[in-house]
C-alpha positions, 0 to 999 in steps of 0.5 A, a space after each residue: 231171128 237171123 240178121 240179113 247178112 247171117 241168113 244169106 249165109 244160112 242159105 249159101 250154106 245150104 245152096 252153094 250153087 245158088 245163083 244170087 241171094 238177097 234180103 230186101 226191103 219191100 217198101 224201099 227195094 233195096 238189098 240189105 244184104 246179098 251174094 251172088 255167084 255170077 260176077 256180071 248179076 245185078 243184085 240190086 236191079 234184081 232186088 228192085 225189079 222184083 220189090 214191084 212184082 211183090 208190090 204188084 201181088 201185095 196191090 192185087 190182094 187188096 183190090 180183090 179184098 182177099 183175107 189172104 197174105 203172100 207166102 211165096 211167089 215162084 217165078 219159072 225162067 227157061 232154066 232158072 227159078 226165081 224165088 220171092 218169099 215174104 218175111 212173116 211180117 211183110 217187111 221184108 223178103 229173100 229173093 233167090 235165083 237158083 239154076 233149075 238143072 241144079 236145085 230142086 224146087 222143093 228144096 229150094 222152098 223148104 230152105 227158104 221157108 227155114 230162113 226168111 224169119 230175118 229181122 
């Protein structure tokens, strides 16, 4: 499995018009490693805002006693995609913005999906 560091750099290679890129904590919300291509987003406020959204979800499935775990969570802004996708262990996720002109979604997914095994 790929360092946090080492995956953000997989999926800057594979997005380079990525909007931001962290791997985060779930407990704690803090990014263990990040980029960002837009000088004035704040990764860590990112990081720790959507650190409740997967909380939250994570919080809903318990209470309605689902046999289900959280794979992704996609969140559609008026021209950005925001994308959650969970470590297989629940650890840790890999927060991505991309602007939804330039990125297709399935793609986006499909790269996440290649990459969020960090360790």
């Amino acid at each position: 499995m790929a360092s946090p560091k080492q995956t953000i750099q997989e999926i800057l290679a594979e997005l380079p018009t990525l909007l931001a890129v962290a791997v985060v904590e779930t407990e704690t919300g803090m990014p263990l490693a990040s980029h960002t291509n837009i000088a004035d987003f704040d990764i860590e406020t990112a990081a720790a805002y959507n650190t409740e959204v997967v909380k939250a979800k994570l919080k809903a499935i318990q209470a309605l006693k689902l046999n289900q775990t959280v794979q992704d969570i996609l969140l559609t802004l008026t021209d950005q995609l925001h994308l959650l996708k969970l470590s297989s262990d629940g650890k840790l996720f890999v927060y991505l913005a991309v602007n939804s002109r330039d990125t297709n979604l399935a793609q986006a997914r499909q790269i996440l999906k290649a990459h969020a095994g960090v360790s």
